[in-house]
C-alpha positions in Angstrom: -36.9 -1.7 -40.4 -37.5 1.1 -37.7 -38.1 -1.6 -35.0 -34.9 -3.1 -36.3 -32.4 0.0 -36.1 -34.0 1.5 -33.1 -33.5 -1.7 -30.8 -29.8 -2.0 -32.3 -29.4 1.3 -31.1 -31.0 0.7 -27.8 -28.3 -2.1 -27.5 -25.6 -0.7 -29.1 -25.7 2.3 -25.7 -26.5 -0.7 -23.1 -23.4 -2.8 -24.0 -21.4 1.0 -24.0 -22.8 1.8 -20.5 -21.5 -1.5 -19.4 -17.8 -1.4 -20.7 -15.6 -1.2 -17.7 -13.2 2.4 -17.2 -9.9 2.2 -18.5 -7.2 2.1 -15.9 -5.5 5.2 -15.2 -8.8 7.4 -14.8 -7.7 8.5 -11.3 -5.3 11.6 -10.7 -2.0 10.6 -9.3 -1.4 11.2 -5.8 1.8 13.9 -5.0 4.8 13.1 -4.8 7.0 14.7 -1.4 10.4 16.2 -0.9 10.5 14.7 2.2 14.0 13.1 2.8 16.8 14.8 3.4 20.3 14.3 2.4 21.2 12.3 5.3 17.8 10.2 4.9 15.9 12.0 7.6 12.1 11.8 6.8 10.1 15.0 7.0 7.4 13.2 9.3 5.4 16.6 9.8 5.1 16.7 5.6 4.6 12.7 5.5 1.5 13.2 8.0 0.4 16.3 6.1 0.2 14.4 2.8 -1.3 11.4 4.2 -4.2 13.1 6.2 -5.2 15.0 2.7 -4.7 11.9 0.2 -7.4 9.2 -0.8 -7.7 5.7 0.1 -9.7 3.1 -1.6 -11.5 2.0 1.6 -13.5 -1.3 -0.7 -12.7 -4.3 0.6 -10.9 -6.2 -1.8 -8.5 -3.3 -2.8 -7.8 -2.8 1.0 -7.6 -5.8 3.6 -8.7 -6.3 7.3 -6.5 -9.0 9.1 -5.4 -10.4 12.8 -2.2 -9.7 13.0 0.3 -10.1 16.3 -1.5 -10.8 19.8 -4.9 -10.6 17.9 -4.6 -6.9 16.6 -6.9 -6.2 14.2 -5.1 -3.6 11.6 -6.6 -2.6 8.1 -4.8 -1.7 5.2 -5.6 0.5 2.3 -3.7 2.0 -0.8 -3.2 5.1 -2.0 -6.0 5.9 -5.2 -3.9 5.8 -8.2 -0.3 4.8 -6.8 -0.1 2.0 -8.9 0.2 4.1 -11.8 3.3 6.1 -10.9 6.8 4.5 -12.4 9.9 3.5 -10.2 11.3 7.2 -11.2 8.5 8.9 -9.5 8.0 6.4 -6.9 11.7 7.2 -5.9 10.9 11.0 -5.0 8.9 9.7 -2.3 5.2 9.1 -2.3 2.7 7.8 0.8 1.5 4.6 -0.9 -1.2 3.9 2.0 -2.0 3.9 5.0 -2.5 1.1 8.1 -5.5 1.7 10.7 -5.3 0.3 14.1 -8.6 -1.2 14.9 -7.8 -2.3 18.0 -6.3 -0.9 21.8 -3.0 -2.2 21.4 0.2 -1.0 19.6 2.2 -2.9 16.9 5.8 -1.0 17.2 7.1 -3.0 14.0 4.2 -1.5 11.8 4.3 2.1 13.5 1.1 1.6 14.7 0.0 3.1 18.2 -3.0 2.0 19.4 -6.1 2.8 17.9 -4.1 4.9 15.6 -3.3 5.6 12.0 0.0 5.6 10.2 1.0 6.0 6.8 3.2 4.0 4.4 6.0 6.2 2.5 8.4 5.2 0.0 11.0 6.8 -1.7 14.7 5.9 -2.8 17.6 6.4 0.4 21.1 7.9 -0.6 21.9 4.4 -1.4 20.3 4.4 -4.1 17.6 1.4 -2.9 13.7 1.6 -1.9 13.1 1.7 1.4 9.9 2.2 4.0 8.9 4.4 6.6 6.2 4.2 8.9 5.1 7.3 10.2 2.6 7.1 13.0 -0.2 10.5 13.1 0.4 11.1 16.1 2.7 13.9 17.8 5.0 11.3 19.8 7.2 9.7 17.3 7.8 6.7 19.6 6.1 4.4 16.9 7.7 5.8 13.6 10.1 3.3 12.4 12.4 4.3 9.3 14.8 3.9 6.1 13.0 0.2 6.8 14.8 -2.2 3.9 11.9 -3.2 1.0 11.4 -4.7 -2.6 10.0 -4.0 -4.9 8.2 -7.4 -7.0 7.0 -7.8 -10.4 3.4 -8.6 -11.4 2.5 -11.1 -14.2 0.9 -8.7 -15.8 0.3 -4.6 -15.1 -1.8 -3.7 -12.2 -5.6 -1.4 -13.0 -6.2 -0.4 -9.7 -4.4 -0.1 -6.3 -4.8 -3.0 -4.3 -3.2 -3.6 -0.6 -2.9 -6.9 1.2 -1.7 -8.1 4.6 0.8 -11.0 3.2 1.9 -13.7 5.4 5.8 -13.4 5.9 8.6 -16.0 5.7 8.2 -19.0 7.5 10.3 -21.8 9.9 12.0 -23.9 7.7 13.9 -27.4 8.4 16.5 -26.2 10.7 13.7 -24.6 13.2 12.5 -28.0 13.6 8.8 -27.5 11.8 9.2 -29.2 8.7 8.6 -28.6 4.9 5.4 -26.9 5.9 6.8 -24.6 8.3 4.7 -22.4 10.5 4.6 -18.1 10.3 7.5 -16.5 11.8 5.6 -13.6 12.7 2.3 -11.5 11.8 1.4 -10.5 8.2 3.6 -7.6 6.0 2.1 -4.7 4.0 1.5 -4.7 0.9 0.7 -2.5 -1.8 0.5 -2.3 -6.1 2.8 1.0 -6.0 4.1 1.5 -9.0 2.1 -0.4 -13.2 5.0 -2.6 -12.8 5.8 -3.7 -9.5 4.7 -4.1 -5.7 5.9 -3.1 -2.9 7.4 -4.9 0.3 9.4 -4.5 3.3 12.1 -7.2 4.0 11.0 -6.6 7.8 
């Protein structure tokens, strides 16, 4: 009877040790006041946050891709973004971060070469989500802004941050290429950003 109870309680703290976290166990990253009235973006703040802020680095939640000319670029999310809610999201938040892996620049991304630049979100006087890239650098020749974006539902709520390079629209019909179509340029950032949603530039 010993035997018995003693190798139910040996199981009993296996099966325990092997039950998977619940989501939400990270902290939430900070939120910025970094946009003025007039939708200027605070880059000096923006590159402050993002050089102290973690990244999941584990492939899988980030994503390593060819993107234009044969630039290699990774991407990874912000730990914990995906729990905030579109209310926090829209006091601006760096939801990750794109690394250059390669010797030449991709102006659309913000990305100098060999360099780092950091995903920010937050809602414009508008009222609407938009992007900026903001390059960490000190020339701000790569920074792009107020960038248009969506923000997509999941089919169910996200339990971790995840970031993808997704494949953008493609050449329909009229361009001449068919149903199948072909990419009309190289891949778009993507991150789980808020439990219910993902974000998404428009371009």
């Amino acid at each position: 009877m010993f035997r018995i109870a003693l190798t139910m309680t040996i199981a009993s703290a296996v099966v325990a040790g092997c039950k998977a976290p619940a989501p939400g166990g990270e902290p939430l990253p900070k939120g910025l006041a970094a946009v003025a009235a007039d939708g200027t973006v605070d880059r000096e703040q923006v590159r402050e946050a993002g050089r102290t802020q973690s990244y999941d680095e584990n492939p899988g939640a980030s994503d390593e891709d060819m993107l234009d000319s044969g630039v290699v670029a990774v991407i990874e999310p912000q730990v914990g973004v995906y729990q905030l809610d579109t209310l926090q999201l829209a006091k601006g938040y760096v939801i990750g971060r794109f690394r250059n892996k390669s010797q030449t620049g991709i102006k659309r991304l913000g990305l100098a070469p060999g360099g780092t630049t950091y995903w920010f979100v937050y809602k414009g006087s508008d009222g609407r989500f938009v992007s900026s890239y903001i390059s960490d650098s000190d020339s701000t020749g790569y920074d792009r802004t107020n960038i248009p974006m969506v923000i997509h539902k999941p089919s169910r709520p996200w339990r971790q941050s995840v970031a993808q390079w997704q494949l953008p629209g493609v050449i329909g019909e009229k361009q001449g290429m068919g149903a199948l179509g072909v990419a009309a340029e190289g891949g778009q950032p993507w991150i789980s950003c808020v439990m219910t949603g993902c974000c998404k530039p428009l371009n």
